[in-house]
C-alpha positions as CSV (number, residue, x, y, z in Angstrom):
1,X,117.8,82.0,109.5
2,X,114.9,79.8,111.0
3,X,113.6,81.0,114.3
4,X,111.7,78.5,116.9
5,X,108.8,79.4,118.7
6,X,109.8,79.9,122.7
7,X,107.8,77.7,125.3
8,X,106.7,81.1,126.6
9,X,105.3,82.7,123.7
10,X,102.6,80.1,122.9
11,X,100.2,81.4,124.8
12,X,100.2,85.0,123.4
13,X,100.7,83.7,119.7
14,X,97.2,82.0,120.3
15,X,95.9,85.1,121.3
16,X,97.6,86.6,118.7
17,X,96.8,84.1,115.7
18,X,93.0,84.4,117.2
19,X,93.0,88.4,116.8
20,X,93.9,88.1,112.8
21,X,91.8,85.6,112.4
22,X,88.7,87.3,113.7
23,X,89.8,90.6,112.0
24,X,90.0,88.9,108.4
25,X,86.5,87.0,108.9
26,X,85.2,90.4,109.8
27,X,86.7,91.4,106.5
28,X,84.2,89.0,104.4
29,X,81.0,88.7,107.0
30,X,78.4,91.0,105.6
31,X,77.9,93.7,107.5
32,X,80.3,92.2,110.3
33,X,83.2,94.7,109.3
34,X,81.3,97.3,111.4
35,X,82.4,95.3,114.8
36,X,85.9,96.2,113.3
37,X,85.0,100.0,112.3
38,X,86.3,101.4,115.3
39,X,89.1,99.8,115.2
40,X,89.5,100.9,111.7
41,X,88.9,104.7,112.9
42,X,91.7,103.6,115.1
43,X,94.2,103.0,112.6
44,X,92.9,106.2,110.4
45,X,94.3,108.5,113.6
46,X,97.9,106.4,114.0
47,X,98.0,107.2,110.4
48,X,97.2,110.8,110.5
49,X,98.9,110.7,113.8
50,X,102.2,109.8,111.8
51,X,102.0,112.8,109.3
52,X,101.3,114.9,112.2
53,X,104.5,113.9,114.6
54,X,106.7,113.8,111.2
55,X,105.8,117.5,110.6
56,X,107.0,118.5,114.1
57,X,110.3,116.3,114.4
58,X,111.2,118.1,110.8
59,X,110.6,122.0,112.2
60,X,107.6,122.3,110.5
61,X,103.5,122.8,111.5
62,X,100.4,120.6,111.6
63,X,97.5,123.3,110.3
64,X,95.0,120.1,110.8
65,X,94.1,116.8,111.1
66,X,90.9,115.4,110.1
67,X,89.0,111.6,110.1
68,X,86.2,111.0,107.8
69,X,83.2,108.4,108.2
70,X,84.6,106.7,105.5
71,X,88.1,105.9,107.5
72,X,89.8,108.2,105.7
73,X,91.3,111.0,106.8
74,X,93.7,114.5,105.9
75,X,96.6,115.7,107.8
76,X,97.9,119.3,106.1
77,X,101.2,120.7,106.9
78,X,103.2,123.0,105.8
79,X,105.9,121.5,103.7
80,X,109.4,122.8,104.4
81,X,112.6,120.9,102.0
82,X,112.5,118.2,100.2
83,X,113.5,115.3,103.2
84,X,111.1,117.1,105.3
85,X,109.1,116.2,102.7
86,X,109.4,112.6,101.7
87,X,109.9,112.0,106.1
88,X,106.1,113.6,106.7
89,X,104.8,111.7,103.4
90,X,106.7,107.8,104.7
91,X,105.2,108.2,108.1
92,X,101.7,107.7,107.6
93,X,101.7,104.0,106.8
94,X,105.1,103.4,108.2
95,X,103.8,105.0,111.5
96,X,100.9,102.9,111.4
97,X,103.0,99.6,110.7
98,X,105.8,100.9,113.6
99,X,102.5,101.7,115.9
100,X,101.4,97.7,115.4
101,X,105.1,96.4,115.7
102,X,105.4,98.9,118.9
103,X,102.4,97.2,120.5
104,X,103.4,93.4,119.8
105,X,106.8,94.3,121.5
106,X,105.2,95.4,124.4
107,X,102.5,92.6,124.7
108,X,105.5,89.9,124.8
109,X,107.5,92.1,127.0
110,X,104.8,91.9,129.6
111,X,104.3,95.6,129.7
112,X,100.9,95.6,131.5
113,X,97.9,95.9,128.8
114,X,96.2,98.4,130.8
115,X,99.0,101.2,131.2
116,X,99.4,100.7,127.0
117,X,95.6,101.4,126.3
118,X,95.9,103.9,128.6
119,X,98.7,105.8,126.9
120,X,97.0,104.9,123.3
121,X,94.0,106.5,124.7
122,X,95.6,109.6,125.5
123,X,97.7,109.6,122.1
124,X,93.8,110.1,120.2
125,X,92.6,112.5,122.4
126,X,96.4,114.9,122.3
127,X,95.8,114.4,118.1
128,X,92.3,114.5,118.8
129,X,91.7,117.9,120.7
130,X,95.2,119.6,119.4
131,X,95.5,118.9,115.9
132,X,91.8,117.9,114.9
133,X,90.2,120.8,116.8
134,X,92.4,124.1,118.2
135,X,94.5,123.9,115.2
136,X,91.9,123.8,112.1
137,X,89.5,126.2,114.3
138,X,92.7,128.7,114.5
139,X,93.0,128.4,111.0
140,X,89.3,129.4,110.4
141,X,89.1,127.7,107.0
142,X,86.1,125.9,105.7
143,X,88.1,123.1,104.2
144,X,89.9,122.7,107.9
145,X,86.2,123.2,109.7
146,X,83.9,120.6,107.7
147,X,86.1,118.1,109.3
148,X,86.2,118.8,113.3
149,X,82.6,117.2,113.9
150,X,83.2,113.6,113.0
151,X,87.2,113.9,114.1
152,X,86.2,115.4,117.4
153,X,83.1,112.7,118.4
154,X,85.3,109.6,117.0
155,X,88.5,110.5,118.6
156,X,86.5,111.2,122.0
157,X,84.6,108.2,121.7
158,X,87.9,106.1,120.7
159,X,89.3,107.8,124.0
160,X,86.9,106.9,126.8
161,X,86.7,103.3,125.1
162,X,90.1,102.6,125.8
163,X,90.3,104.4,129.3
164,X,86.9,102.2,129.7
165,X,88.5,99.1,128.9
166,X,91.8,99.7,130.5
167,X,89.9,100.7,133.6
168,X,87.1,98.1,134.1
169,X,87.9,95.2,131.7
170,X,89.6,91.9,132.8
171,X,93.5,91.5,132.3
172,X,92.7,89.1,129.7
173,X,90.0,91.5,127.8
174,X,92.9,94.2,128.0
175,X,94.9,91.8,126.3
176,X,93.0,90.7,123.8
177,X,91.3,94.3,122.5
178,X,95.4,95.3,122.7
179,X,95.9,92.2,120.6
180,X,93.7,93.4,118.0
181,X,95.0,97.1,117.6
182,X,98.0,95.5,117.4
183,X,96.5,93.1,114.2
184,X,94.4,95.9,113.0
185,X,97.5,98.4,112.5
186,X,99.4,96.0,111.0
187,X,97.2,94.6,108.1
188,X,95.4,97.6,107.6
189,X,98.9,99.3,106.7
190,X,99.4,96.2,104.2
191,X,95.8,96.7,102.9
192,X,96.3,100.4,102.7
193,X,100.2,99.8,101.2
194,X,98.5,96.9,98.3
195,X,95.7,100.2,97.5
196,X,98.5,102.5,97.0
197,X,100.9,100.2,94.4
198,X,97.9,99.5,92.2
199,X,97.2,103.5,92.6
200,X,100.0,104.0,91.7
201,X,100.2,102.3,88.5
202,X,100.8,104.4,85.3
203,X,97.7,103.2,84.1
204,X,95.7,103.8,87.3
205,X,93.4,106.9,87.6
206,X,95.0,109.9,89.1
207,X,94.2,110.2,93.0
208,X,96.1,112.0,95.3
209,X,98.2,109.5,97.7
210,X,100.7,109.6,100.2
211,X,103.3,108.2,97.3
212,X,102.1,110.8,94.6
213,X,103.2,113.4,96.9
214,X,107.0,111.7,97.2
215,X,106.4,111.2,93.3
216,X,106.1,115.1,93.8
217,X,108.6,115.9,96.4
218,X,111.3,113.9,94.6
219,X,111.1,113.4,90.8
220,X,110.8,109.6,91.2
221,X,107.7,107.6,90.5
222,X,105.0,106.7,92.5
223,X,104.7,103.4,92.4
224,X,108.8,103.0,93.5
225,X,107.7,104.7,96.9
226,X,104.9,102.4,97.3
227,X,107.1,99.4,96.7
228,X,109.9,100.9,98.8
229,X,107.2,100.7,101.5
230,X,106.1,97.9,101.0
231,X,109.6,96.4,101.7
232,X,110.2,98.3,104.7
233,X,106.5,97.7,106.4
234,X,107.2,94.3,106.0
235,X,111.1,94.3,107.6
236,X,109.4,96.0,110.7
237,X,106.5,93.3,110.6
238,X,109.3,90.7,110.3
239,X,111.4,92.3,112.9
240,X,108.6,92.9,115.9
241,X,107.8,88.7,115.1
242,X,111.0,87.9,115.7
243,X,111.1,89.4,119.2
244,X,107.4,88.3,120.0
245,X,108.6,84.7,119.0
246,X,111.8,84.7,121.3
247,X,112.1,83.9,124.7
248,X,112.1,86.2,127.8
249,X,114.5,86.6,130.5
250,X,112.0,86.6,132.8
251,X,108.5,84.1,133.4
252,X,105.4,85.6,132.7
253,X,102.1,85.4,134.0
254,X,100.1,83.2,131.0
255,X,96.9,83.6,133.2
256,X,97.4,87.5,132.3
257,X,98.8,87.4,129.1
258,X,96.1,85.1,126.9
259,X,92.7,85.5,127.3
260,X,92.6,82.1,126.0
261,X,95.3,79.9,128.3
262,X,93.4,77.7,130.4
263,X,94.7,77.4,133.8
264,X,96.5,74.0,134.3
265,X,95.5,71.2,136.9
266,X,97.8,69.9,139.3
């Protein structure tokens, strides 16, 4: 089924389209993907963020969260059944994905840009201060320790940014910084999700991932989880387009809502 782009949503696609664009370019500039770093660090804590919130919904306990310099990062849990499981092990780049699709929806539903970063901000400093710092310095081992330093300065820093912005930045800054968390969730779980089926591979080198650990959990191989997620990422991508491309009930302020719509002259 074909869907037509609303009259309405033109100007936020722009915005939209302009966000990608500029986050694959930083991709191939040298040295130019670390203006994207912290968006990148970002993504890391959704991630970790997932494995972390998965844990609790399934009765189980987050002993620590941790981001590297490298954007990678550890979440350990304990590990309870087997659908506790293969839930905790999905949400990490499913979270991510859901996190990007969440944010789309709520840019075309006019949700103000401002009370989103806001409430992003204060989702990295809860996993942040909680599950990167008091938990691992309960736990009191060295494996859980080595990691607080860089977790606790990036997920501060990654806080006051988007308080900062949400506080002092234009509407149409707000928007467009939301627009590329938004962008940088989304094909950073597809990059991440393309890593993991080649990982994956029988013939692949073996590295611990997210899918070895259903591969573990379950019986069933690796590289049918990472597929399995790569289908579903890309239904929730697919389904969070479909409402940013649809009209809304209501009119929207365009001046707000694209940094880029040029006021029109009478």
């Amino acid at each position: 089924m074909k869907y037509k782009l609303s009259q309405d949503a033109r100007p936020q696609v722009m915005t939209l389209l302009f966000a990608a664009a500029l986050s694959i370019v930083l991709w191939f500039v040298p040295f130019a993907e670390m203006l994207s770093y912290p968006f990148r660090i970002f993504v890391t804590f959704i991630h970790e963020g997932g494995h972390a919130i998965a844990a609790l919904l399934t009765g189980n306990s987050v002993q620590s969260l941790s981001v590297a310099m490298n954007a990678s990062g550890e979440t350990y849990t304990t590990q309870g059944g087997t659908f506790a499981q293969m839930f905790v092990s999905s949400a990490g780049y499913l979270g991510a994905m859901t996190f990007g699709a969440l944010l789309l929806v709520l840019i075309r539903r006019a949700v103000a840009p401002r009370v989103v970063l806001m409430g992003s901000a204060v989702i990295i400093l809860v996993l942040t201060t909680v599950f990167g710092f008091f938990k691992p310095l309960l736990a009191g081992s060295w494996s859980s320790l080595s990691g607080i330093p860089f977790t606790l300065f990036a997920g501060v820093a990654l806080a006051i940014g988007l308080f900062a912005v949400a506080r002092f930045a234009s509407p149409r800054v707000a928007t467009f910084v939301l627009s590329m968390l938004a962008v940088q969730c989304i094909l950073n779980a597809l990059l991440d999700l393309k890593n993991v089926f080649f990982l994956s591979s029988p013939f692949a080198p073996a590295v611990p991932t997210d899918a070895v650990n259903m591969a573990n959990a379950t019986h069933i191989p690796a590289i049918i989880w990472a597929i399995i997620w790569i289908v579903l990422a890309f239904g929730i991508l697919l389904l969070s387009l479909r409402f940013y491309v649809a009209a809304r009930d209501r009119a929207f302020d365009a001046k707000q809502d694209s940094p880029f719509e040029q006021k029109a002259e009478a």
